[in-house]
N, C-alpha and C positions, 0 to 999 in steps of 0.2 A: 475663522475656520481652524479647528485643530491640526495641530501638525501628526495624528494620526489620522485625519481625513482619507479617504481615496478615492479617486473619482475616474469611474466608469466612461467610457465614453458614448456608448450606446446600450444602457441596463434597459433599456426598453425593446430592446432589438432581439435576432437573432443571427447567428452569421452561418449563412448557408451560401454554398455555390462561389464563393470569392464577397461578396456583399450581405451587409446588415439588411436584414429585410424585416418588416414585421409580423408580428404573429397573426398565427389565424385568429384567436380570440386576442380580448381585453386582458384575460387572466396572468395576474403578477404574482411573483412571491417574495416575501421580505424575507430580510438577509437579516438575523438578530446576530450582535456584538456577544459574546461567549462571557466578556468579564463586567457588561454593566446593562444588559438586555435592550439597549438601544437597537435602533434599526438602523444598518450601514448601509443598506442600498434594497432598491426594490430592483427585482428584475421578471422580466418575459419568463412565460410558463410555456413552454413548448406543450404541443397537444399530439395525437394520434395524424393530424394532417401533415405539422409540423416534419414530424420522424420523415413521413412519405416524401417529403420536397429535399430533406436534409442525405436520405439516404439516395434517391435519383440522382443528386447532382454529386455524392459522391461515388456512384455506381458511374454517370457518365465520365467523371475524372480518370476515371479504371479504366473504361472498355475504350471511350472516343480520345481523354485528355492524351498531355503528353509525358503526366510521370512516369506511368510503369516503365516508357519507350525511352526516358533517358537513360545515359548510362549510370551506373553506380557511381561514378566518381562524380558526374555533373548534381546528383543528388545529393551527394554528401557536402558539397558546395552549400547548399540551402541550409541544408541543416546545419553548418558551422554560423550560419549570417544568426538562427535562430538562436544556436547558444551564446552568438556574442549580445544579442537580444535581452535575453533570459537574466546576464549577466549586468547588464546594462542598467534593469531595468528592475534587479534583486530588490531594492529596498520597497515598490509597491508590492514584488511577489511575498514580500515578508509581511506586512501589513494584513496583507487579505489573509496571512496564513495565523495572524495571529489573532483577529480581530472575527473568524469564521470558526477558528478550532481553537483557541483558549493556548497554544504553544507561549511560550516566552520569546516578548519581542527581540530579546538579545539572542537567541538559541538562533529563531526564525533568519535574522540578519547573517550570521554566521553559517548556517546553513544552505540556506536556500536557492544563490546563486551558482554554487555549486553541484548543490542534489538535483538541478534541473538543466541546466549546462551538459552535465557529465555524461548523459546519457547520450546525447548528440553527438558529442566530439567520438568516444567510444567507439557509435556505430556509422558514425562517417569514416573513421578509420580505417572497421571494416568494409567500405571500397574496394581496397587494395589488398586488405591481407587473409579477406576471406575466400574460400573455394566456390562462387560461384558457378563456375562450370567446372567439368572432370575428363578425363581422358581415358577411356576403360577399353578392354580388350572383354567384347563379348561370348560369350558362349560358341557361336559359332565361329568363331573367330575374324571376324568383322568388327571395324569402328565401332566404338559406342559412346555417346557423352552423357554424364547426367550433370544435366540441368538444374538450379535451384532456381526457383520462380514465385512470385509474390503470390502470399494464399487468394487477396483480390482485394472485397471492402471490409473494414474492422468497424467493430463497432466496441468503445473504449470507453467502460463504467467505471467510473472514478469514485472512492471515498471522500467522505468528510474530514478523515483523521490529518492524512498528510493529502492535500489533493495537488498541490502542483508538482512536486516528485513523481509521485505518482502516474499521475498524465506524462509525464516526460520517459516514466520508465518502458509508458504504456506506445507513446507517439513514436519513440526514436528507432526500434528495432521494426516497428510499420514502413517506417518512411524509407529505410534504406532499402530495404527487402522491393520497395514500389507500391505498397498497397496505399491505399485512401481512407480516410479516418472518418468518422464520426465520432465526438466526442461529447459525452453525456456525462457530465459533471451532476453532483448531490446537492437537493435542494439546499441546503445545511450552507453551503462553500464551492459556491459556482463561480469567484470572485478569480482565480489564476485562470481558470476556460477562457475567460473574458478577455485576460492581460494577455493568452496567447493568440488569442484569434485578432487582438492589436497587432501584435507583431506580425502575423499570416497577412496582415494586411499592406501593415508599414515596409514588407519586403518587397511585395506583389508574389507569394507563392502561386504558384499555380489553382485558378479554381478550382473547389472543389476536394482539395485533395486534405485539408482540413475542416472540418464543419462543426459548429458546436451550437446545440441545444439544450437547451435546460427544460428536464419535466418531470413529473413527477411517475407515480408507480405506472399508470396504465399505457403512458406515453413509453415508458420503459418497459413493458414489457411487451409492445407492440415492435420496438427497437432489435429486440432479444428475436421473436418470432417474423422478421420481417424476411423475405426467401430473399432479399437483395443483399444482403449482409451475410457476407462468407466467414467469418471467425468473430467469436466476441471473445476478449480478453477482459476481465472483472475480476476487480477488490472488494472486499467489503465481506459478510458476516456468513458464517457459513448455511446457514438455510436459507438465505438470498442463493447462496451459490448450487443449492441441490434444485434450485426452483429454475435456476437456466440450465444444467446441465440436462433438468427434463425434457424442457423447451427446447434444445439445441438437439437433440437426442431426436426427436422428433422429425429434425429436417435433414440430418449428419449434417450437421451446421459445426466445424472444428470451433474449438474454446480454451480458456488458458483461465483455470478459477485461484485466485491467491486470497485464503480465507482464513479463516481462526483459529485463534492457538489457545495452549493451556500449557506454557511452558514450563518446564523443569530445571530447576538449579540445584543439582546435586551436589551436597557439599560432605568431601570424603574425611576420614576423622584425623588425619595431618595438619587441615588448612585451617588458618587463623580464623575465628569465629568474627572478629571485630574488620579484620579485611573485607570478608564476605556483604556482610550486611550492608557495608559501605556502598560496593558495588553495585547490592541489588538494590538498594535504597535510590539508587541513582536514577532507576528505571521508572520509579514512582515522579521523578521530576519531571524527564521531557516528554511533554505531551499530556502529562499528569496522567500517565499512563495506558492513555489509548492507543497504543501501539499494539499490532499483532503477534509482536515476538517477543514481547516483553518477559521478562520471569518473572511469571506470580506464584508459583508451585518452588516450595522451599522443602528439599527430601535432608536431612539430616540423622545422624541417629541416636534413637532416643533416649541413650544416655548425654548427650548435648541438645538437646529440642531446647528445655528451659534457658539455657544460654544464647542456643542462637535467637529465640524469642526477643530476648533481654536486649540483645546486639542491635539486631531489625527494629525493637522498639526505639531504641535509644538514635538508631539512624536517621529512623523516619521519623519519629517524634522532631529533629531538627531543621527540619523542610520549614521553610516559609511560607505557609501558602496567601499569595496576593495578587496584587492586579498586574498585569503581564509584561507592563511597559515601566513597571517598577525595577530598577533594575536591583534591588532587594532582596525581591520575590525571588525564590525557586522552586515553587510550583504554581502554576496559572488554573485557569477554572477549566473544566470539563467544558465542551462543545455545546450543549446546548442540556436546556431544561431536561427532554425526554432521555438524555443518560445521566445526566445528576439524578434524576430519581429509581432509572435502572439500576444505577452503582449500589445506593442507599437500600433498595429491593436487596439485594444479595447481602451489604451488611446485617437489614434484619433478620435474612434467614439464615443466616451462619451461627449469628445468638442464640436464635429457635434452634435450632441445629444441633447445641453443645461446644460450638468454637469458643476458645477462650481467646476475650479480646483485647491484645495488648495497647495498644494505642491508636490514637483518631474514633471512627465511627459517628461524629457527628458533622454538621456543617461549622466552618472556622466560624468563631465570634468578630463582629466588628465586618463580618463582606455579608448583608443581606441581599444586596445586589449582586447577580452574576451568579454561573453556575456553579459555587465552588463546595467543592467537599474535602473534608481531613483526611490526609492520608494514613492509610490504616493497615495494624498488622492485627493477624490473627492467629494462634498458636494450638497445638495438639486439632488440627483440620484430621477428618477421616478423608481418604483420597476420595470413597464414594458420596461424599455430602454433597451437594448445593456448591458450594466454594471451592471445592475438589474437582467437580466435574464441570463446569461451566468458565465460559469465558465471559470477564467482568467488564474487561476493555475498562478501566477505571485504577486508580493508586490503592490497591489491595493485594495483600499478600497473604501468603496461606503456608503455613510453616508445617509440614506431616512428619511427621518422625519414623524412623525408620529401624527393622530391627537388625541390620547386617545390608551389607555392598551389595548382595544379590536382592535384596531386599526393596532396597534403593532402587536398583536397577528396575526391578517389577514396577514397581512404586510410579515411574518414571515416565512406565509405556504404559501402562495402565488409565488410557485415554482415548477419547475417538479422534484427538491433534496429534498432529507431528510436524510441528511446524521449527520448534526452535528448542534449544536445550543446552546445558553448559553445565560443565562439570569443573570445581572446585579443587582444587589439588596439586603439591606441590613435585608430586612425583609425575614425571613423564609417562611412563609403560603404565601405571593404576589410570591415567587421564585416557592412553590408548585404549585399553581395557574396556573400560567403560564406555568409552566414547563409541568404540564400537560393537556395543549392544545395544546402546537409544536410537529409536528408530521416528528420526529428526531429520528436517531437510537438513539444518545447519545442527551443530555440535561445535562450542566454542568451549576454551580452556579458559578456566578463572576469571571470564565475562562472557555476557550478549557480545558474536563478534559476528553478525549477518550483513553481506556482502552483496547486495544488487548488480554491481560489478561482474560478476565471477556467477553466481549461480541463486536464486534463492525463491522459494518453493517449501511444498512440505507433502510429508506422508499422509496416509490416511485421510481424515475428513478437513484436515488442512490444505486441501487443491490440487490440481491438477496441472502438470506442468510446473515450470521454470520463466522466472524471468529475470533478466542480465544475461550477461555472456553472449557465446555461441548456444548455449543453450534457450536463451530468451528467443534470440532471432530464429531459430529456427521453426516454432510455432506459426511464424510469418511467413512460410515458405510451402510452397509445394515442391518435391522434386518430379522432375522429367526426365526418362530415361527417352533416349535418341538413336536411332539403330541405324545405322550407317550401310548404304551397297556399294560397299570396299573395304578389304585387308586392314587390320590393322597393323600399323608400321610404328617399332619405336621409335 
């Protein structure tokens, strides 16, 4: 057995209600290796029966169980046993993470027990340090408290890109708050769902109050539109995400959409061109660029466009691109066949288009196996082309040239994303400046600095809501106003 093996304990199962149980059909789906197209595991296809068993037992966790009735602090208990789990347990979460999405198994090790941990400890904190309840002096001058109260059942769509972060970013500000989860992982990388409904078990969490399903579009959209499911929170591409907000719309079903970007790296005429390129060159490595905030949109101006070209060429041109467990490699393959050839769709049409193309645009020589593509820069992009306007979710870059800082600036917001953005620059007050006229959930100085932690989200067709912080947990919450028959007394 290779020492990248990982083995599932129940890939034939589903875990609904506190137990694996099986499916209503026979129907499986293989789990394909991102960097040599082997099959890592097959697993249970959840169906439209499925969602109905998975979302009852955690509807009854809500209304009969006993989370919502604990208190905050006995919840946050749980959820720290889960992050010592999580942690425990990092090296399979890295595996499925690298062997599902193509990331670098050295990136994935380094990361992973932390990006999934952290969200737990965070919002078990808030226990203690947050205002669950309030003390207000009503209108008529009687008591009054407002209440913060769990929104009820979630139902929590996870991506293929990062999916165990992800699910942590998505389970941890549910769990404090008291709501019950359903967790529906991507066909693509169901493989962290699996390793946490292990631990939901290996704890004895209460029934119910996590549940995870694997299924594809119609069981997921049965999930979306099901009236027992009070909030869904979802990642993933943004016409996925206009297609629940219709759906939710329909029942005032609250939602929380974290979707696509077409990020901007404004680079002001002080900042070293060879610093730059380094940085953003960076972004093409982890994950080989299927990241939502990445900066693929390079504003310069156009008396430096040819240089910074030349820079990003010479960057990215240096990437390694190889097998992920290499620890050589610094860039791993794309997720799966269906975006290796979406990536390559967009190289061709940026050709057709007039982009001029500095480096990569082919598949590396010597990896036939696996889904890998060169990382590629492309120079003189019009902001309205094909590779201007679209998100690649792939290692491409798009360098537009700019005729002046207000220019830049246009250049910037000049998109239907607002997801992330970062301005280049070694003066402070020109970074303010600028910084605040892109209208970006996040605005980072002289890199990508997005913070889960603290706040992150985006404007326009980049989502709806926040997730981290007090901001994330609040999505989770209904509040209740309380009107008291007696004085208020300080």
């Amino acid at each position: 057995m290779s020492e990248h093996t990982l083995t599932l304990r129940h890939p034939d199962r589903l875990f609904i209600g506190g137990e694996w149980v099986a499916p209503s059909t026979g129907r499986t789906i293989p789990v394909i290796a991102s960097h040599d197209e082997s099959t890592v595991y097959t697993v249970a296809e959840g169906v439209e029966a499925d969602i109905e068993r998975a979302v009852a037992a955690a509807r009854t966790a809500f209304d009969e169980g006993p989370w919502p009735r604990l208190s905050h602090a006995e919840r946050a208990d749980w959820m720290r046993r889960i992050a010592d789990a999580f942690e425990a347990r990092s090296r399979e979460f890295a595996l499925t993470w690298t062997l599902e999405s193509g990331v670098l198994f050295s990136a994935a090790c380094e990361r992973i027990g932390g990006a999934m941990a952290r969200p737990f400890r965070i919002y078990a904190d808030y226990a203690e340090s947050f205002a669950w309840r309030e003390r207000h002096r009503h209108i008529s001058g009687m008591e009054a408290q407002l209440v913060r109260e769990p929104v009820g059942t979630v139902a929590a769509i996870v991506p293929w890109n990062g999916p165990g972060p992800l699910m942590a970013q998505k389970c941890a500000p549910a769990l404090i708050a008291g709501c019950t989860v359903v967790v529906k992982p991507s066909p693509e990388a169901p493989g962290a769902a699996y390793l946490f409904a292990e631990i939901c078990e290996d704890i004895g969490l209460p029934a119910g109050v996590i549940n995870v399903v694997m299924a594809d579009r119609a069981a997921s959209e049965a999930l979306v539109r099901h009236p027992g499911i009070d909030k869904i929170t979802f990642t993933g591409s943004t016409g996925a995400g206009r297609a629940i907000a219709s759906a939710s719309g329909e029942r005032i079903a609250r939602f929380t959409l974290e979707l696509g970007g077409k990020s901007p790296a404004v680079v002001l005429d002080d900042y070293d061109l060879d610093a730059a390129a380094q940085t953003i060159a960076a972004g093409c490595s982890f994950l080989t660029g299927q990241v939502c905030h990445s900066l693929t949109r390079v504003i310069v101006h156009k008396e430096r466009h040819d240089a910074m070209v030349a820079a990003l060429a010479k960057a990215v041109g240096a990437l390694k691109v190889g097998d992920p467990f290499d620890p050589a490699s610094t860039v791993g393959p794309l997720a799966t066949q269906r975006q290796r050839e979406a990536v390559e769709g967009f190289i061709a049409r940026a050709v057709e288009e007039g982009a001029q193309l500095a480096v990569g645009g082919t598949r590396p020589e010597g990896l036939d196996t696996g889904f890998y593509v060169t990382p590629t820069v492309f120079g003189n992009v019009r902001n309205d082309s094909t590779l201007g306007r679209q998100e690649v979710f792939g290692p491409v870059l798009a360098v537009i040239p700019a005729e002046n800082e207000a220019h830049a600036i246009q250049l910037a917001n000049d998109t239907i994303y607002g997801l992330n953005a970062s301005v280049f620059t070694h003066d402070p007050e020109a970074f303010g400046r600028v910084a605040a006229q892109i209208r970006a959930g996040t605005v980072g100085h002289n890199a990508s600095r997005t913070d889960a932690t603290i706040s992150f989200g985006g404007f326009k067709q980049s989502g709806l809501g926040r997730e981290g912080g007090i901001e994330g947990l609040m999505s989770f919450i209904e509040s209740k106003l309380i009107v008291l028959d007696r004085p208020y007394v300080d």
